[in-house]
N, C-alpha and C positions, 0 to 999 in steps of 0.2 A: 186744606186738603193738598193743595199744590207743595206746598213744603214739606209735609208726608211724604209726598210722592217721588220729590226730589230728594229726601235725604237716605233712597237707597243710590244714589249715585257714588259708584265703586265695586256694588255689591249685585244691581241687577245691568245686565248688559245695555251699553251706551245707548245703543237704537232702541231696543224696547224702553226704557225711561224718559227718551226725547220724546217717544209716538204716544205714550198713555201721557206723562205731564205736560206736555209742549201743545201738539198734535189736537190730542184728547178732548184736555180737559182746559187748557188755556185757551184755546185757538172757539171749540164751540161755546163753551160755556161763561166761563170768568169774562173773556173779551167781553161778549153781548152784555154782559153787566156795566164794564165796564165804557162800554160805548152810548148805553143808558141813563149814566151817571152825567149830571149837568157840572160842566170846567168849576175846576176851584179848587180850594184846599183839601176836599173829601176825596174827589181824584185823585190828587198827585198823592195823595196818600197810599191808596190803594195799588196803584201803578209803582210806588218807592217797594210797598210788598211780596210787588211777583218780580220786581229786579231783583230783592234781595236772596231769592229762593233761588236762583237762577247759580248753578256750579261755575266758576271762575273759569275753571282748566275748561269749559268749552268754548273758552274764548280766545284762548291763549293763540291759536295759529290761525286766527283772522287779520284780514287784512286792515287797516285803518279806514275806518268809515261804512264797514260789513258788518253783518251779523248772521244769526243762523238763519237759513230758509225759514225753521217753522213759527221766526217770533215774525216777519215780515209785519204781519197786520197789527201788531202788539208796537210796530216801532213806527206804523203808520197814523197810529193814535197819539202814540208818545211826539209827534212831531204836528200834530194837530192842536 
């Protein structure tokens, strides 16, 4: 669903696309799955497939070592 959601990126406007896939549906939903999920390779699995859904060019004029506000909790997992 999340990579649905992300492959209107160009097509629906930046902030509506960040607030329903980011926001939405990553932040309440997926996460809690994902925080559920006991460490290991079933993990990092699942966590490689919401990186890879994730648009490059919203990365591009980050600072080194930043990311977007709305993956915070998504990068607080990833670092866990």
């Amino acid at each position: 669903l999340l990579s649905n959601i992300l492959c209107w990126d160009g097509i629906v406007q930046e902030d509506t696309l960040r607030d329903l896939g980011l926001s939405k549906l990553l932040n309440r939903y997926l996460l809690l799955n994902l925080l559920n999920t006991p460490p290991g390779p079933d993990n990092v699995q699942k966590c490689n497939k919401v990186v890879a859904c994730l648009p490059e060019r919203w990365f591009q004029d980050l600072k080194s070592g930043s990311t977007l506000p709305e993956l915070q909790n998504f990068c607080q997992h990833l670092l866990q």
